[in-house]
C-alpha positions as CSV (number, residue, x, y, z in Angstrom):
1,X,-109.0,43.5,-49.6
2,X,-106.8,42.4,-47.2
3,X,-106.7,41.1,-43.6
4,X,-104.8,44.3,-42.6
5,X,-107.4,46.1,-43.9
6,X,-110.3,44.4,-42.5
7,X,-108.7,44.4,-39.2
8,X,-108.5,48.3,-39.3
9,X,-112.1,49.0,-40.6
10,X,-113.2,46.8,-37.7
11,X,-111.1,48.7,-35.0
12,X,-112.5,51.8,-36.4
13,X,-116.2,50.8,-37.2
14,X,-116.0,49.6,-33.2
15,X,-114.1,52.5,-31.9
16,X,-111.1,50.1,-30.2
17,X,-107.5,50.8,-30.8
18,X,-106.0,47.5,-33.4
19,X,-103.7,46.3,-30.1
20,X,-107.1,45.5,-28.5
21,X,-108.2,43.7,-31.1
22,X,-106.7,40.4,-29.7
23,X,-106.2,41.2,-25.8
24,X,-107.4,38.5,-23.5
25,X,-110.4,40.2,-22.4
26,X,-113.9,38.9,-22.7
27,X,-115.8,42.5,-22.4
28,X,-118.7,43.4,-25.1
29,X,-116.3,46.2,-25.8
30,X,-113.9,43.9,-27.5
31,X,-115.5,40.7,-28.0
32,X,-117.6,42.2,-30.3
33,X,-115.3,43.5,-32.7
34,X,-113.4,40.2,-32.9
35,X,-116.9,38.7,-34.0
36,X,-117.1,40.9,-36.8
37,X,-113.5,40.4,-37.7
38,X,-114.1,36.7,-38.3
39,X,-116.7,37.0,-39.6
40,X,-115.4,39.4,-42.8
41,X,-112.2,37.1,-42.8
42,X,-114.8,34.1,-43.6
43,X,-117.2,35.7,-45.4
44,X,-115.2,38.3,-47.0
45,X,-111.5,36.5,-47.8
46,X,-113.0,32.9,-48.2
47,X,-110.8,32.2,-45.2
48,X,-112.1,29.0,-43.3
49,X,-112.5,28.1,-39.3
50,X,-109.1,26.6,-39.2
51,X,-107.5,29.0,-41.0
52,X,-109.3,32.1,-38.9
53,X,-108.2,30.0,-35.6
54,X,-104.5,29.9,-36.7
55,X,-104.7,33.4,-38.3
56,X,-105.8,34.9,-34.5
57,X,-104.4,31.5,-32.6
58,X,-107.1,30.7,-31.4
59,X,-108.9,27.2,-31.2
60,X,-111.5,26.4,-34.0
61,X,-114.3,26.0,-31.5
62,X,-113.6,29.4,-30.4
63,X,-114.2,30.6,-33.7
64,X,-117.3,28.9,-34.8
65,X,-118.7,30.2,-31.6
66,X,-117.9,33.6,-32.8
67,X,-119.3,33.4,-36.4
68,X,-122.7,32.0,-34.4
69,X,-122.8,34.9,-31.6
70,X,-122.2,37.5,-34.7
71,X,-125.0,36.2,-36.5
72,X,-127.1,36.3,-33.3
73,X,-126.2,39.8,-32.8
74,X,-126.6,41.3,-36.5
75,X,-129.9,40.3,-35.7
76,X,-131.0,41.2,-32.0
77,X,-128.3,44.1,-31.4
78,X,-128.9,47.3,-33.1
79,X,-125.5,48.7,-32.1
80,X,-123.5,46.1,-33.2
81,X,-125.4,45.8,-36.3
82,X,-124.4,49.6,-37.0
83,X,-121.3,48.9,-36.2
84,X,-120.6,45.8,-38.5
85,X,-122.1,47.7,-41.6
86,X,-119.7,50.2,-40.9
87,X,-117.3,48.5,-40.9
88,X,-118.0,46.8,-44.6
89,X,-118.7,50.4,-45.9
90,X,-114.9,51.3,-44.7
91,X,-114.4,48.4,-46.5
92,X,-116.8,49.0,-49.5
93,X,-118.8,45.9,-49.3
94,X,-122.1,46.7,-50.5
């Protein structure tokens, strides 16, 4: 598996075209997807925070707050949680 294909799955799984993946906006619509992406780099690829941050150049902080919003919302937000396990089928993560 490869970061290429993660990111694909994810844009997929959410619906977003990959050029949005990383655009400066803060809506659900594409915040969410970059949770999930994190969080298969790190769970996934045994990537960790700083390497995620420098991966998506981003600061660490910003990523730790993302792996902590997505485990928030694979447990509070349906949609998201159908989302995210679509995204790890595309990927074949059982």
């Amino acid at each position: 598996m490869t970061l290429s294909e993660i990111k694909t799955a994810v844009c997929e799984a959410f619906g977003i075209e990959e050029s949005e993946l990383f655009e400066k906006k803060r809506s659900n619509k594409l915040a969410y997807p970059r949770f999930a992406f994190n969080a298969l780099l790190k769970e996934h690829l045994n990537i960790g925070v700083m390497e995620i941050a420098r991966l998506v150049s981003k600061k660490h902080s910003t990523i730790i707050n993302a792996l902590d919003r997505h485990n928030e919302l694979k447990t509070c937000n349906l949609r998201y949680k159908i989302n995210f396990k679509k995204a790890e089928t595309k990927l074949k993560i059982k």
